[in-house]
KEGU-752165 format. One record per residue: y negated, x, z negated of N, C-alpha, C, O in turn. Coordinates in steps of 0.02 Angstrom, whole numbers, plus 50000, padded with zeros to 5 digits. Atoms other than C-alpha are relative to their C-alpha. Layout:
Y_X_Z_Y_X_Z_Y_X_Z_Y_X_Z
...
// end
This chain:
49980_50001_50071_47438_46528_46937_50007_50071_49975_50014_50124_50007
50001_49904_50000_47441_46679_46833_50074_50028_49972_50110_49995_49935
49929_49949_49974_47596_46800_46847_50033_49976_49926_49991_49983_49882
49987_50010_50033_47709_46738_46715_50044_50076_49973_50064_50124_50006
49980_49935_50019_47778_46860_46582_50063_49981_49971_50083_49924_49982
49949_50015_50035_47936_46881_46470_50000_50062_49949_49982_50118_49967
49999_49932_50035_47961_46996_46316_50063_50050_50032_50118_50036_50057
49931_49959_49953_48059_47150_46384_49987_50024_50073_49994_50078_50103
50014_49971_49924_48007_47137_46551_49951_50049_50008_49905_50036_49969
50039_49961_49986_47905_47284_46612_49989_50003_50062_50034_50020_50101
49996_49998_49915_47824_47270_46784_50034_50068_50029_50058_50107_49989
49963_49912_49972_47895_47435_46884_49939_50027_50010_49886_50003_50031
50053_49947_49988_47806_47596_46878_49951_50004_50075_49891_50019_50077
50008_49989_49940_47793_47592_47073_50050_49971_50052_50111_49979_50043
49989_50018_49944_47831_47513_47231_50019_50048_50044_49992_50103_50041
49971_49977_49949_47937_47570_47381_50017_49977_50050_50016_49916_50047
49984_50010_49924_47986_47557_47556_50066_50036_50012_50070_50095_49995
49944_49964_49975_48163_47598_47620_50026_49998_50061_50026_49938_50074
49990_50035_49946_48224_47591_47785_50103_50002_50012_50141_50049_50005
49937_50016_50031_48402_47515_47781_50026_50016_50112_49999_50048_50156
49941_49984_49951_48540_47511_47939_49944_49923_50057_49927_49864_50051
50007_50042_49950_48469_47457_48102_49892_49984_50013_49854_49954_50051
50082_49990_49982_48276_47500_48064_49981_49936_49924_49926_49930_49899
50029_50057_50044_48272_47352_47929_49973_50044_49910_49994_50081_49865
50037_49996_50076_48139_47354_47790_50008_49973_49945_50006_49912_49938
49950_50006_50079_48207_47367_47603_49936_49993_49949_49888_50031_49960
50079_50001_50038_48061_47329_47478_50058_50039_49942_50117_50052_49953
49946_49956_50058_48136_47425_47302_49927_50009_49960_49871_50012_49985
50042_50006_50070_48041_47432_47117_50018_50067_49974_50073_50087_49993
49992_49955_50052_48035_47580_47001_49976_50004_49949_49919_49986_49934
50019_49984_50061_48039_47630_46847_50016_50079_49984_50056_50114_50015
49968_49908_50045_48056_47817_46741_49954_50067_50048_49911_50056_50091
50022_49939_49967_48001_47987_46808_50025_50007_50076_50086_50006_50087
50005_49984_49906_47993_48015_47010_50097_50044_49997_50153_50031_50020
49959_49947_50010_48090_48182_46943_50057_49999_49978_50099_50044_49985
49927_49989_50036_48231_48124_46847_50045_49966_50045_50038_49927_50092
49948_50015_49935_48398_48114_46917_50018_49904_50006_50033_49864_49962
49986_50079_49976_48420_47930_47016_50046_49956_49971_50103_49979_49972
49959_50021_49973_48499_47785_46976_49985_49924_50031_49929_49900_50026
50021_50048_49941_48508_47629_47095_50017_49949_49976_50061_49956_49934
49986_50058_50032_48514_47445_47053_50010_49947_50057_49958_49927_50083
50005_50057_49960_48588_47304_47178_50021_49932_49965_50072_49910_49937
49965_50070_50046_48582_47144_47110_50049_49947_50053_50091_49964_50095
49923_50063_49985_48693_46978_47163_49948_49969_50057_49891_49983_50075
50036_50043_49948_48680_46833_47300_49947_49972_49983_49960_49940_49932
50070_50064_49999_48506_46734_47297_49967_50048_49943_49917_50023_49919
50052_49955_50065_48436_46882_47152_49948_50029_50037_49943_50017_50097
50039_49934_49967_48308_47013_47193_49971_50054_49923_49969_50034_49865
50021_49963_50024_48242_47159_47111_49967_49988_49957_49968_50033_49915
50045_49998_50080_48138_47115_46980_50081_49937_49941_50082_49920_49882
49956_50011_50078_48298_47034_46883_50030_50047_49956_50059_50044_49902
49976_49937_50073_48334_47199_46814_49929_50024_49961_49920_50083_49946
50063_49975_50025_48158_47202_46738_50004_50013_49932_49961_50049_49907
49983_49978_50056_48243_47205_46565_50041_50060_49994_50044_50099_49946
49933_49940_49996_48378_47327_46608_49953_50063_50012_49931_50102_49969
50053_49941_49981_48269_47448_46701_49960_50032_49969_49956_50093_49978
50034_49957_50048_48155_47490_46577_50041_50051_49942_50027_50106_49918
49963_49957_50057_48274_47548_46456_50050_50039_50028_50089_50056_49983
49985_49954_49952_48354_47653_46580_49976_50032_50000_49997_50077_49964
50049_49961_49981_48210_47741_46637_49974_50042_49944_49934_50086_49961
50019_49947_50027_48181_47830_46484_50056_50065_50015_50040_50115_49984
49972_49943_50005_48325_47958_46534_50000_50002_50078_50012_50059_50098
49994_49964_49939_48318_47935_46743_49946_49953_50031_49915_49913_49995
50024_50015_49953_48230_47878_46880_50025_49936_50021_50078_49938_50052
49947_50076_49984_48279_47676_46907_49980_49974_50064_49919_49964_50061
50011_50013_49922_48269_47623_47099_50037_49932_49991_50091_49931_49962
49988_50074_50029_48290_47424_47086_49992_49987_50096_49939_49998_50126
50018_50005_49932_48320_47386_47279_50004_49912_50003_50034_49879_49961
50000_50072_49976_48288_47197_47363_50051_50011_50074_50030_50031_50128
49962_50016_49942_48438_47174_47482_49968_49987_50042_49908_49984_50030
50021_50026_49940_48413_47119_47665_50002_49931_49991_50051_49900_49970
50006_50084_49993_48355_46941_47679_50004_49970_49912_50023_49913_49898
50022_50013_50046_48310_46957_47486_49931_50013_49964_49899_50063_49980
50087_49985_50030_48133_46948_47378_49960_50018_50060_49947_49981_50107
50046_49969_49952_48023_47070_47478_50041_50055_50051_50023_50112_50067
49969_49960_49947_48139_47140_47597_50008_49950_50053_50018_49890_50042
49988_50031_49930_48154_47090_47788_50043_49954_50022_50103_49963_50013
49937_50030_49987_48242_46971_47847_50056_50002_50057_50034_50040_50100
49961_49978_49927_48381_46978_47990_50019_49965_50028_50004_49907_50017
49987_50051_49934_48454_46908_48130_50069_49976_49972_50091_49919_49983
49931_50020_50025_48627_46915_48038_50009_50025_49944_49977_50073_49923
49984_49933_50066_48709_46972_47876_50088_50011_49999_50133_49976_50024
49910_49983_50001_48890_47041_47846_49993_50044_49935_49943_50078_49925
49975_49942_50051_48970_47140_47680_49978_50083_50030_49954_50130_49998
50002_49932_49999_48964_47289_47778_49923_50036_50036_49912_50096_50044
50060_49974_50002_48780_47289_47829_49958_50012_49948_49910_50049_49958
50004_50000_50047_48746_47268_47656_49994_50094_49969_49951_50133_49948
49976_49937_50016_48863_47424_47629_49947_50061_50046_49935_50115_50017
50020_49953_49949_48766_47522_47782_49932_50009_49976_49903_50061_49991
50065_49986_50014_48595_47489_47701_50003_50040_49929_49952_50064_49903
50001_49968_50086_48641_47564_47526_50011_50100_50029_49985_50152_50009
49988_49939_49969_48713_47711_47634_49927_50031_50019_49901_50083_50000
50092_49971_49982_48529_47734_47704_49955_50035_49954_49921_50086_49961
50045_49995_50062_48450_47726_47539_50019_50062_49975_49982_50110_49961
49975_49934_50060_48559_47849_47450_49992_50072_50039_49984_50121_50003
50018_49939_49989_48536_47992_47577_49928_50011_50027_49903_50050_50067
50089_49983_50034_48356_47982_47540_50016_50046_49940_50027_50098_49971
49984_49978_50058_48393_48059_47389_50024_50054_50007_50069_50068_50047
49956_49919_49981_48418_48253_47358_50046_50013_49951_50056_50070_49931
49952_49976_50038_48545_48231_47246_50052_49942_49997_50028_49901_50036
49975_50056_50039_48679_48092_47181_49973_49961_49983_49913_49971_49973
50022_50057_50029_48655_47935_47124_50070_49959_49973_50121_49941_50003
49979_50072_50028_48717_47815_46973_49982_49960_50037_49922_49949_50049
50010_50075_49962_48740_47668_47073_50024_49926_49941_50060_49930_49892
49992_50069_50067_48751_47488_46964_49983_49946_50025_49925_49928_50031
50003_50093_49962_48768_47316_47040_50015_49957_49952_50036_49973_49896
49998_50057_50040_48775_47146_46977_50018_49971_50041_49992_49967_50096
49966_50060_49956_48902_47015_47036_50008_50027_50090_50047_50073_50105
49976_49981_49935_48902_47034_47232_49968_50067_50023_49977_50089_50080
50036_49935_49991_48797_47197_47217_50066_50053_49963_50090_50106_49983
49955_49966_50035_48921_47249_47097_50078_50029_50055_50111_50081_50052
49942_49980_49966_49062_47242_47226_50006_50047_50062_50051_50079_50089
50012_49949_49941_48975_47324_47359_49961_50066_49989_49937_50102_50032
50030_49948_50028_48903_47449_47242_50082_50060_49979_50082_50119_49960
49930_49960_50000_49107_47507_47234_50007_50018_50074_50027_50073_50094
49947_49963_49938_49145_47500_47415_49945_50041_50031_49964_50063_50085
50058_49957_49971_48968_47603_47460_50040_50072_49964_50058_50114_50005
49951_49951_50033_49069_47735_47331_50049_50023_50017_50067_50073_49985
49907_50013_49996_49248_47723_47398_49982_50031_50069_50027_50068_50088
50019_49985_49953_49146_47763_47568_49959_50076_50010_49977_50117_50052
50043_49934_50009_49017_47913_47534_50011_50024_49920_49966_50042_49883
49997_49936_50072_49095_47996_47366_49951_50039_49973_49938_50044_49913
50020_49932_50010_48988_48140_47391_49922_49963_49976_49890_49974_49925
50068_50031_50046_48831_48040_47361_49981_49954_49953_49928_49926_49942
50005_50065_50077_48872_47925_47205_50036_50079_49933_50069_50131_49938
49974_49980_50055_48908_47992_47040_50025_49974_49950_50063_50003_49911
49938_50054_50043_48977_47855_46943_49971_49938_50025_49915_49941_50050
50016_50068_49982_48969_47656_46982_50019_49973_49943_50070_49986_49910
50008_50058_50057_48917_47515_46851_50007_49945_50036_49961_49918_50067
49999_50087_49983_49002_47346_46901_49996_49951_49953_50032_49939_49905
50009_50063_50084_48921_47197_46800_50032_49951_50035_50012_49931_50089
49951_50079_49966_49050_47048_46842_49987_49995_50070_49973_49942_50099
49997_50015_49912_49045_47081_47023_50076_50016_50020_50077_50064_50059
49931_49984_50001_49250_47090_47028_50030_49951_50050_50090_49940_50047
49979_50059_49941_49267_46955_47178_50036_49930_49968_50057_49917_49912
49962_50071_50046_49339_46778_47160_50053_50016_50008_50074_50064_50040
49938_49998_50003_49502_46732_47118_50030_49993_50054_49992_49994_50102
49966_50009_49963_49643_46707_47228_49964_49909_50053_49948_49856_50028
50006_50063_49964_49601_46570_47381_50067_49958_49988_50121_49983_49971
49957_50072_50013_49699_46385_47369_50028_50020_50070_50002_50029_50125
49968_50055_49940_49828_46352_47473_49982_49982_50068_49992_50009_50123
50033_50028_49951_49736_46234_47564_49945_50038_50023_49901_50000_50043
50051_49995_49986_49605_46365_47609_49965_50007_50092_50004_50033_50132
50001_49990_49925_49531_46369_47792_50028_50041_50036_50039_50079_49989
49969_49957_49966_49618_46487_47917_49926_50038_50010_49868_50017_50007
50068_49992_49964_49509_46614_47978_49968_49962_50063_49910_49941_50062
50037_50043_49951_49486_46526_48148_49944_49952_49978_49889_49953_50006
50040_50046_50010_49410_46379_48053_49951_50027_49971_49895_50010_49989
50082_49980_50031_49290_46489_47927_49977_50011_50057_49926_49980_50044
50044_49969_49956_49213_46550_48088_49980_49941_50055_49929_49937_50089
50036_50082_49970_49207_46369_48171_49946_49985_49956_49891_49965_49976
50058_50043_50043_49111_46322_48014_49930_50039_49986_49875_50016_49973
50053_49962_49995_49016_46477_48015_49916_49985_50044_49857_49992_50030
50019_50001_49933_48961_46433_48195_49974_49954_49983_49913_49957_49979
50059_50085_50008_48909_46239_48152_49957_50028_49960_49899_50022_49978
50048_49992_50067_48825_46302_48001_49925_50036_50041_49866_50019_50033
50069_49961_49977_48710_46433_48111_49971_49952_50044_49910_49953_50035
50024_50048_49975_48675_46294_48225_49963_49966_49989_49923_49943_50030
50013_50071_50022_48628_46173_48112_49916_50056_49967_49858_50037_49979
50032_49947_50025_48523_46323_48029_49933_50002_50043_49875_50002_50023
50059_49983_49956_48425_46344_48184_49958_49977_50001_49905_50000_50022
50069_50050_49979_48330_46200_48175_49937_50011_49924_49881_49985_49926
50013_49996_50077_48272_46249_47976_49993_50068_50018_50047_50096_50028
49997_49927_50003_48185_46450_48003_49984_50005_49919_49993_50059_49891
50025_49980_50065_48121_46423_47825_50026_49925_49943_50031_49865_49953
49988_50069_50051_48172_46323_47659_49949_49957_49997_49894_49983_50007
50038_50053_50002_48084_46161_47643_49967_50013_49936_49996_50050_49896
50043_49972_50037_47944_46175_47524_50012_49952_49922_50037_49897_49933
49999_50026_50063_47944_46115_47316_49944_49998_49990_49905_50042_50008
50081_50022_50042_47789_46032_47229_49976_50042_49962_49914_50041_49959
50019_49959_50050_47785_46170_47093_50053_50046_49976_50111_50029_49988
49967_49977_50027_47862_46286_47015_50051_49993_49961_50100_50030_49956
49954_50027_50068_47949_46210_46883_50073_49959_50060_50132_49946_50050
49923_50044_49969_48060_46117_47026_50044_50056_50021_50104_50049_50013
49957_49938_49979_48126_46286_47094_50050_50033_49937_50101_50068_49941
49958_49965_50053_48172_46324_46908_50042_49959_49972_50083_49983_49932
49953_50062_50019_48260_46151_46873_50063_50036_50051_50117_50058_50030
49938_50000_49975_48362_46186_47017_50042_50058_50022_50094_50055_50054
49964_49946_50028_48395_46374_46979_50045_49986_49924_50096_50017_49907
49951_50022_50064_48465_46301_46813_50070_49982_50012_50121_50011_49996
49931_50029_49972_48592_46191_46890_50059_50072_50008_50115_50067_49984
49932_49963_49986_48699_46356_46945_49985_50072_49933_50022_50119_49920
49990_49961_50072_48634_46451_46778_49992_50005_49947_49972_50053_49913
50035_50022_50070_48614_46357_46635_49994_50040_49942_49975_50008_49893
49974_49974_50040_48648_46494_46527_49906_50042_49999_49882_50081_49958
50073_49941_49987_48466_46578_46572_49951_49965_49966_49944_49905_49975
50058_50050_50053_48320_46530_46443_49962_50001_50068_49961_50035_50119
50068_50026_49955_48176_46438_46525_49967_50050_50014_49980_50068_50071
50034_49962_49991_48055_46573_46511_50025_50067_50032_49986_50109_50055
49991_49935_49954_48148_46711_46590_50023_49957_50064_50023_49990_50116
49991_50060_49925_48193_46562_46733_49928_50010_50026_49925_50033_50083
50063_49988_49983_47998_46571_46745_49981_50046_50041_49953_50039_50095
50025_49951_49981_47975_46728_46770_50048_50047_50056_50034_50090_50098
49970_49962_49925_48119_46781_46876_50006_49946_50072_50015_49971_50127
50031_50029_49946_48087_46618_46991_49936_50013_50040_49931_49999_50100
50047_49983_49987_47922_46676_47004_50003_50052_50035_49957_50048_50076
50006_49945_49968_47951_46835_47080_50043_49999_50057_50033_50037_50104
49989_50003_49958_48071_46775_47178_50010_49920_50062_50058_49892_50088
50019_50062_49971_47973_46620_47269_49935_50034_50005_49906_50082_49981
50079_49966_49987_47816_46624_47348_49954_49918_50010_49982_49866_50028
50046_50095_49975_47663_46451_47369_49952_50028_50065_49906_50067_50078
50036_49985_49915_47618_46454_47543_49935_49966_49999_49909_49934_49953
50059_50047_50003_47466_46389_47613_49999_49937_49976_49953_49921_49938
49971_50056_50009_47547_46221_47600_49998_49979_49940_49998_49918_49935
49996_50014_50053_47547_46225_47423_50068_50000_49964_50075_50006_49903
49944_50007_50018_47723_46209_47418_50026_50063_49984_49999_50115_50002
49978_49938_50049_47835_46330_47312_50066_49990_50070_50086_49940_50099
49941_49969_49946_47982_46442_47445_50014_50037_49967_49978_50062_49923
49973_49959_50027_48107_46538_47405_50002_50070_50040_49999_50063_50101
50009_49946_49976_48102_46707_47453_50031_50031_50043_50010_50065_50090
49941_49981_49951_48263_46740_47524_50017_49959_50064_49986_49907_50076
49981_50036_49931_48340_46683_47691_50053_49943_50006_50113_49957_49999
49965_50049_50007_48415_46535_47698_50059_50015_50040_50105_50000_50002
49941_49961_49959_48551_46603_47817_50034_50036_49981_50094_50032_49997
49971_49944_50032_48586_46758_47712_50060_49963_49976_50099_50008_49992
49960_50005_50022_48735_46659_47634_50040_49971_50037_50076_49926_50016
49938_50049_49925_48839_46598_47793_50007_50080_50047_49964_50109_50081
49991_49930_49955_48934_46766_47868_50082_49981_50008_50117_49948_49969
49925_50009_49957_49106_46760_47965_50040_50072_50001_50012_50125_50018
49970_49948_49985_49247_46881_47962_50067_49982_49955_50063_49958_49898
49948_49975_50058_49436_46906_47897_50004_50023_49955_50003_50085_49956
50007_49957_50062_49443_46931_47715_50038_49957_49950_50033_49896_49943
49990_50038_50061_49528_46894_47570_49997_50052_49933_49992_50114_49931
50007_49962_50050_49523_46921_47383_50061_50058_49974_50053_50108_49938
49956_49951_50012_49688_47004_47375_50002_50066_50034_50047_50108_50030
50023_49936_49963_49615_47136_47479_49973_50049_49944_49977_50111_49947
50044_49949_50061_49515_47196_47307_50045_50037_49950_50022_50079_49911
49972_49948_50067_49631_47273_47191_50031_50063_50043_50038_50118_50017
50002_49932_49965_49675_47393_47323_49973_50040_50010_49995_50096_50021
50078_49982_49955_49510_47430_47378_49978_50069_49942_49949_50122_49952
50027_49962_50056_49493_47505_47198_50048_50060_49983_50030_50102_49942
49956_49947_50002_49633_47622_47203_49973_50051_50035_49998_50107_50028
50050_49946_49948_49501_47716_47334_49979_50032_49987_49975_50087_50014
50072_49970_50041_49370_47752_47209_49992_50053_49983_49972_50046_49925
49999_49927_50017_49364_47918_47183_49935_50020_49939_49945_50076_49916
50041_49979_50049_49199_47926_47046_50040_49965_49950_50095_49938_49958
49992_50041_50059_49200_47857_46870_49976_49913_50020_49932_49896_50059
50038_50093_50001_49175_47641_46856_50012_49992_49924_50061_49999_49887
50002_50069_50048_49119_47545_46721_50002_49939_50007_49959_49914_50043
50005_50050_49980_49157_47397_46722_49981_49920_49942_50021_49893_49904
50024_50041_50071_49051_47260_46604_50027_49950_50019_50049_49947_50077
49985_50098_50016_49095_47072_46575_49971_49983_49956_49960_50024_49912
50020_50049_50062_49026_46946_46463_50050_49969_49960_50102_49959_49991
49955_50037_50030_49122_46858_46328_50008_49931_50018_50056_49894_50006
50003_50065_49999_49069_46711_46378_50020_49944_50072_50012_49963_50130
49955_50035_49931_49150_46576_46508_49911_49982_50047_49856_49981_50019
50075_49999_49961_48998_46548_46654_50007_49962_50046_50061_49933_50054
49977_50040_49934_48973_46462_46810_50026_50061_50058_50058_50051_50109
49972_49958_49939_49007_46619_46906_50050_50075_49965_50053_50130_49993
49957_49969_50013_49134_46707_46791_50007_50015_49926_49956_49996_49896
49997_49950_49939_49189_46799_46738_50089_49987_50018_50104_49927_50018
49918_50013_49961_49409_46814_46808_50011_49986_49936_49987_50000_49881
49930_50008_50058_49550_46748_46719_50006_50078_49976_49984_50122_50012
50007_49939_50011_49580_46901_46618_50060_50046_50014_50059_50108_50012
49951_49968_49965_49759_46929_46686_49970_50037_50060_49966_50099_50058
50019_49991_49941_49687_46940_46860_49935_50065_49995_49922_50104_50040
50058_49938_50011_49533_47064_46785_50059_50041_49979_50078_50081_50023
49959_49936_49996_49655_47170_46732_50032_50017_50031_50040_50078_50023
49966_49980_49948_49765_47176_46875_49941_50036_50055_49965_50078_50093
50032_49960_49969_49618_47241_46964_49970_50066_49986_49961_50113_50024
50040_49936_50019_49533_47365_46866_50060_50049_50004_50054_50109_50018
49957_49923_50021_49716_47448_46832_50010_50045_50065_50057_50083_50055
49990_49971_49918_49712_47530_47032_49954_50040_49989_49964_50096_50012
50036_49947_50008_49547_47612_46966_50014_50060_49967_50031_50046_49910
49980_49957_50020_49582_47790_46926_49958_50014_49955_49991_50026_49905
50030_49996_50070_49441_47816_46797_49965_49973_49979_49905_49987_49985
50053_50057_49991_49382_47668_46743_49989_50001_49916_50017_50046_49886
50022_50001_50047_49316_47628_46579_49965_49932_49992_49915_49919_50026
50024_50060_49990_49289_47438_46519_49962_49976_49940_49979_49993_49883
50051_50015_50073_49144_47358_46398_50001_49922_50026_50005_49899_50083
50008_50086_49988_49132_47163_46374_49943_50002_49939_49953_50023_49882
50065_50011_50042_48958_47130_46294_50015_49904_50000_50026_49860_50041
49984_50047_50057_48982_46994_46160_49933_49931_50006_49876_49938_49982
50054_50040_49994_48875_46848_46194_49954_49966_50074_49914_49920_50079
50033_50020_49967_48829_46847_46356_50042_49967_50071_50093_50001_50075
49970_50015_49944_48901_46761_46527_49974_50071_50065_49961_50131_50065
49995_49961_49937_48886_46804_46709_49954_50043_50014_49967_50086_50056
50059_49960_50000_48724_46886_46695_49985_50043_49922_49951_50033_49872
50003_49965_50070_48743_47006_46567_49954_50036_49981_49935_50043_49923
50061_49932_50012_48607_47142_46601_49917_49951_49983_49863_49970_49960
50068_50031_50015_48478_46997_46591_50022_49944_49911_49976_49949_49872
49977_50017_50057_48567_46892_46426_49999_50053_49957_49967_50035_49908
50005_49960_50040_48584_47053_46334_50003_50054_50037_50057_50079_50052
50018_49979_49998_48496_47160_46398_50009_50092_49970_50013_50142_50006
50017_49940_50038_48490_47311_46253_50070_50011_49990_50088_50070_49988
49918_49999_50002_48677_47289_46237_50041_50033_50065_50085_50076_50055
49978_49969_49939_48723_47332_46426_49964_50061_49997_49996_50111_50013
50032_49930_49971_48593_47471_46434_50045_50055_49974_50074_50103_49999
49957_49947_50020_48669_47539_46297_50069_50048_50001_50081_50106_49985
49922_49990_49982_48864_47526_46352_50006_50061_50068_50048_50104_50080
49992_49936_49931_48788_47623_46536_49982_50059_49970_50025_50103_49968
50020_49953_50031_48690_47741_46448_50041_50062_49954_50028_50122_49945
49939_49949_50020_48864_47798_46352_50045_50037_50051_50073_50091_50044
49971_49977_49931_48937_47820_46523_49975_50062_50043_50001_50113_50065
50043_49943_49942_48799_47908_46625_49979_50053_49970_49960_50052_49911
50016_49945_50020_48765_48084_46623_49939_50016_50031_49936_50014_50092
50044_49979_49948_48597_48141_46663_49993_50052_50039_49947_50054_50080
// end
C-alpha cells in the first residue's frame, strides 16, 4: 500500500544508527541542519519516532532534531529484557555522541526518563521538555506487594515465551481501531499514518506491530511517591507541558501536578489549550511554540 501521509508531517531529513547500553541498536530520524546545536526526542510506551513528525519539523528550523526509537520500539532492536534504567543507560549512550549539550524532550514515559537521564549526566543536557510524562498517581491500597509484582512479572514472561511475535491483523485499519480504543482523542488520519510507521505486513499478509510484545512487563521496587523527590535533583531548566484536556492517560489531578513540579528548582509550566495526553501531536504549532520560548540555541 502506498506510505500514507498527513498535513504537517515531514518525513526526516535523514536516518541514523545509535548504539545504546549493552551493544543494542537504536534506529533515530532527523530533521534541521547536521550543524545546529542538538535536540533529542523520546517518545512514550508502544510510540516510536516518527510521532514527532509534526513537532520535529518545526523545531528544526533553529536546531538539529534527533527523534530516537527506544529499545524494543519501531526500528530499534529488540532485547532480552527491559528496565527504566536501561532505558536511562541508552539515552546516556546517545548523548555522548554529541560534541556538545543537548535539549532533551520526552513524551509521557520518555518524558520521565528524559528527567532522570538529566538528574544523572547534568553536564550533557541543557534543558528538559516533559510533555505529560509526570508518572501515575499514588498506588491503591490494595496494590500488589513487591514480592507479588515480580511473581506476576515471572508468569507473565512465561506465558510470553510461547508468543516471540504479536499475532498478525487482516489490515491495517484493524491495528488503527484498536490503537483508538486507548486514544480516542487522535483523528483517523494521523492514526493512519502513525500506525503505519509503526507496524509492519509480513510475508503473511498480516499487519504486526513493531514493538516487542515483552517491552511492557519489567520487575523492580518502585513507587510513585518516589517522583516528586526525584525532581528536587534536577539541576537544568524543565518545562513542563500538559493538555487542558481530561485523556485516557492524563494528565494528574492538578493538586498532585503541582506537588511535584514544586521540588523542581527551575521549572517553568505551559498547558496547551485543547489538547489531551498527546499534546505535541494534537497541537502541534502550539507546543513547538511554548519549547521554542524556552530553548536557547
Amino acid at each position: 500500500m502506498d506510505t500514507p501521509t498527513f498535513p504537517g508531517a515531514e518525513p526526516p531529513a535523514r536516518t541514523a544508527s545509535f548504539t545504546g547500553a549493552g551493544g543494542i541498536r537504536l534506529a533515530a530520524l532527523e530533521w534541521g541542519d547536521p550543524a545546529a546545536p542538538p535536540v533529542v526526542l523520546c517518545h512514550g510506551m508502544w510510540d516510536h519516532a516518527r510521532g514527532f513528525a509534526l513537532l520535529a519539523p518545526l523545531l528544526a528550523h533553529r536546531f538539529r532534531v534527533v527523534a530516537l526509537d527506544a529499545r524494543g520500539h519501531g526500528d530499534s532492536e529488540w532485547a532480552h529484557a527491559y528496565s527504566w534504567v536501561t532505558d536511562i543507560l541508552d539515552l546516556i549512550c546517545v548523548l555522548r555522541i554529541f560534541d556538545r549539550p543537548v535539549h532533551l524532550i520526552g513524551h509521557s514515559k520518555g518524558g520521565g526518563q528524559a528527567v532522570d537521564t538529566a538528574r544523572l549526566v547534568p553536564d550533557l543536557v541543557r534543558a528538559v521538555v516533559n510533555i505529560d510524562g509526570f508518572g501515575p498517581p499514588p498506588l491503591p491500597p490494595d496494590a500488589p506487594s513487591p514480592p507479588r509484582q515480580l511473581a506476576t512479572f515471572l508468569d507473565v514472561r512465561r506465558s510470553l515465551a510461547a508468543r516471540p511475535s504479536w499475532r498478525p491483523w487482516p489490515a491495517l485499519e484493524d491495528l488503527m481501531k484498536r490503537r483508538a480504543q486507548q486514544n480516542p482523542r487522535l483523528a483517523p488520519a494521523w492514526l493512519r499514518y502513525f500506525v503505519f510507521h509503526g507496524a509492519r505486513q509480513d510475508e503473511d499478509g498480516g499487519w504486526r506491530w513493531k514493538a516487542d510484545p515483552h517491552m511492557a512487563h519489567g520487575a523492580g521496587p518502585w513507587g510513585p511517591e518516589w517522583i516528586a523527590p526525584s525532581y528536587a535533583k534536577l539541576a537544568v531548566p524543565l518545562l513542563a507541558v500538559v493538555g487542558s484536556e481530561t485523556d485516557t492517560w492524563g494528565p494528574l489531578p492538578e493538586p498532585l501536578l503541582v506537588e511535584r513540579l514544586a521540588q523542581a528548582r527551575r521549572c517553568t509550566r505551559v498547558t496547551i489549550r485543547g489538547a489531551g495526553h498527546f499534546v505535541h501531536m494534537e497541537r502541534p504549532a502550539e507546543t513547538a511554540a511554548a519549547i521554542l520560548d524556552l530553548l536557547e540555541p
